[in-house]
N, C-alpha and C positions, 0 to 999 in steps of 0.2 A: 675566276668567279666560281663559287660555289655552286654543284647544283643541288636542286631542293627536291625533295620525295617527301609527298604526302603519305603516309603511313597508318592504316586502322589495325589496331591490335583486337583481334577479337577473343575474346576469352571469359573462364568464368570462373568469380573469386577461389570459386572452392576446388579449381584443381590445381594441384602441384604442378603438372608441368607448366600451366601458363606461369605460373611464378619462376619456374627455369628457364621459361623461353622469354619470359618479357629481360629479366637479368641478362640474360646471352646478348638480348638483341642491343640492349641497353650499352653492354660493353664493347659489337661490336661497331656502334653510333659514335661512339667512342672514338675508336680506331682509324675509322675513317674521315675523321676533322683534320684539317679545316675543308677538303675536298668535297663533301657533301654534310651537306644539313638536313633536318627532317621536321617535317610536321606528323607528330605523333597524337593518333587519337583512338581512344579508347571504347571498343564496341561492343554492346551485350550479348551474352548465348547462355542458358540457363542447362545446366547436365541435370539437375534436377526440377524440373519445375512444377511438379505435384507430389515436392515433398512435402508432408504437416508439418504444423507448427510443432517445436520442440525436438525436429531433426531424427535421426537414425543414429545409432551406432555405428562407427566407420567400419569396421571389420564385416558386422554383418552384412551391412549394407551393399559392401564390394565384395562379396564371397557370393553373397545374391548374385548381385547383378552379373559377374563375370566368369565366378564358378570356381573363383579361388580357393586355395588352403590356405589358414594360416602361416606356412610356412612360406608361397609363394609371397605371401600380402606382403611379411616381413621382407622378401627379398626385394620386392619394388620400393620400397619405402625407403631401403639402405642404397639401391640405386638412386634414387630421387634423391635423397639424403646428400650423397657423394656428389652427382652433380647439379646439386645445390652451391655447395661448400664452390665447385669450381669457377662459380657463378657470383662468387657474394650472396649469398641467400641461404637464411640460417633457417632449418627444420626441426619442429621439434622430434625430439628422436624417437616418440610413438607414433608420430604422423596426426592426423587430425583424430580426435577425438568419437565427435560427429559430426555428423552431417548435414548440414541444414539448404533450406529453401533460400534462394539471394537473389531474391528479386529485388526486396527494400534496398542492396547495395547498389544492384544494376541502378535502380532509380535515382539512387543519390550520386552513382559518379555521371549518368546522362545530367542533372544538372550541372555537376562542378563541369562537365562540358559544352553546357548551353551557357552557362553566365559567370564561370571563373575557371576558363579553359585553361591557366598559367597554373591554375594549382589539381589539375585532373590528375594529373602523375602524381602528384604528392598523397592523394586522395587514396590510388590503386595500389601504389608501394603500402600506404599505412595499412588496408585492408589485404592484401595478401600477410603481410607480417603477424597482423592480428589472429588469421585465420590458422595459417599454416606454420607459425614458431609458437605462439601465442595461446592457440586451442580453445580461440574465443567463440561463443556462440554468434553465428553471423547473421542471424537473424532478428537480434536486438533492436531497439533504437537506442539505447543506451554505448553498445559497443559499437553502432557506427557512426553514433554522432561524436562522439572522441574520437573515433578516423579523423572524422571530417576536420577535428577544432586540431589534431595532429598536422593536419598539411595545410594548417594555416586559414579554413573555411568559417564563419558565422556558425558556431555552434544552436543557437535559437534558429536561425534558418533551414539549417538542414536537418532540425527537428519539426519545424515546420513541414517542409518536402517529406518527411520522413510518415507523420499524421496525416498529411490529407491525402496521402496518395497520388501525388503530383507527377507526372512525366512516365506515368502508367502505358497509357498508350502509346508514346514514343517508343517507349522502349519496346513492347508489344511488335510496333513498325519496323523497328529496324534488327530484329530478332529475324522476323520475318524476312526480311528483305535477304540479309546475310542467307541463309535455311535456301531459298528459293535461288542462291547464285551457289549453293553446291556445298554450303560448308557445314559440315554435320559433324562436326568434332574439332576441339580447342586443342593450343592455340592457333590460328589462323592467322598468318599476317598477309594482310591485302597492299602490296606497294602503289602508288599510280593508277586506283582503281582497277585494275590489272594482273600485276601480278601476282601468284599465292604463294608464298612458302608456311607447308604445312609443320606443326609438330613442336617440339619444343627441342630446337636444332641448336648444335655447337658455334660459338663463338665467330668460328672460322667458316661455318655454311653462311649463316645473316652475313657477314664483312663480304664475304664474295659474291655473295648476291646482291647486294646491297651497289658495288662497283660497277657488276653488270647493265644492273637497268639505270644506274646514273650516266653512264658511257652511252645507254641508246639515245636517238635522235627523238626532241620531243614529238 
């Protein structure tokens, strides 16, 4: 008999490693079938969330905040790049363009995970691709309400959710909530309520980790 691991991915659209770690994890879910299976769920953490409307320039934005050169930026980006590629996960090969606020996506996958949890993932895959191959402004209603009709979602709907502000405060809560159990940087994966593996780790970290706490005693 299969054992089952609940799983919250925490992450935020606009960074590349969570698109290398959700891929990694993705494949090594893979890996490990038929012997375990997952309940996979998607949890918001915002890297910018007082950024304005119309975004930053990715370069200057990360040379700000982190103190980069050009040349270093370029080198992370070929990193990410490479393992991407190792991952399935195609980058564009300037990296993101700019940089925007994402909260409206946060919002729109906490619904596809309040009331059409079977297309959440279709929802996060479409919006990482948009953001990070793509060089889409993720701050749109326009470019995430095409996510949404991408993974098979009510495109009226989640333009609906998109205008009124719906699931604001959810997400607000569970921002919160994650921040106050310690996790102050993406990607985060929380197994079993439990356990954390931080980072946007290889293939073979998530598959072994993944053995371990299916092997422990519930």
């Amino acid at each position: 008999m299969a054992a089952t691991l609940k799983i919250d991915f925490v992450s935020d659209v606009t960074c590349p490693w969570c698109a290398v770690g959700l891929h990694a994890l993705l494949k090594a879910l893979e890996q490990v079938q038929p012997d375990i299976e997952a309940q996979l769920h998607f949890q918001p953490f915002e890297l910018n969330p007082r950024m304005e409307p119309g975004g930053e320039d990715a370069i200057e934005h990360l040379a700000r905040k982190y103190g980069s050169t050009p040349a270093q930026l370029a080198q992370v980006r070929n990193t990410i790049r490479q393992r991407g590629a190792e991952v399935g996960f195609e980058f564009h090969p300037n990296g993101r363009a700019r940089i925007y606020n994402t909260r409206a996506a946060h919002r729109l996958l906490y619904w596809a995970g309040a009331e059409h949890p079977d297309k959440q993932m279709a929802l996060k895959l479409a919006l990482l691709k948009d953001c990070h191959r793509d060089q889409q402004a993720m701050e749109e209603p326009a470019v995430l309400r095409r996510a949404a009709e991408e993974a098979g979602l009510d495109g009226e709907a989640a333009a609906e959710v998109l205008a009124s502000g719906r699931y604001d405060d959810e997400v607000s809560e569970a921002e919160a909530m994650y921040q106050s159990a310690g996790i102050h940087a993406v990607p985060a994966v929380v197994i079993n309520d439990r356990h954390l593996i931080s980072g946007g780790q290889p293939v073979e970290v998530f598959e072994a980790a993944l053995r371990q706490i299916a092997a422990q005693p519930a």
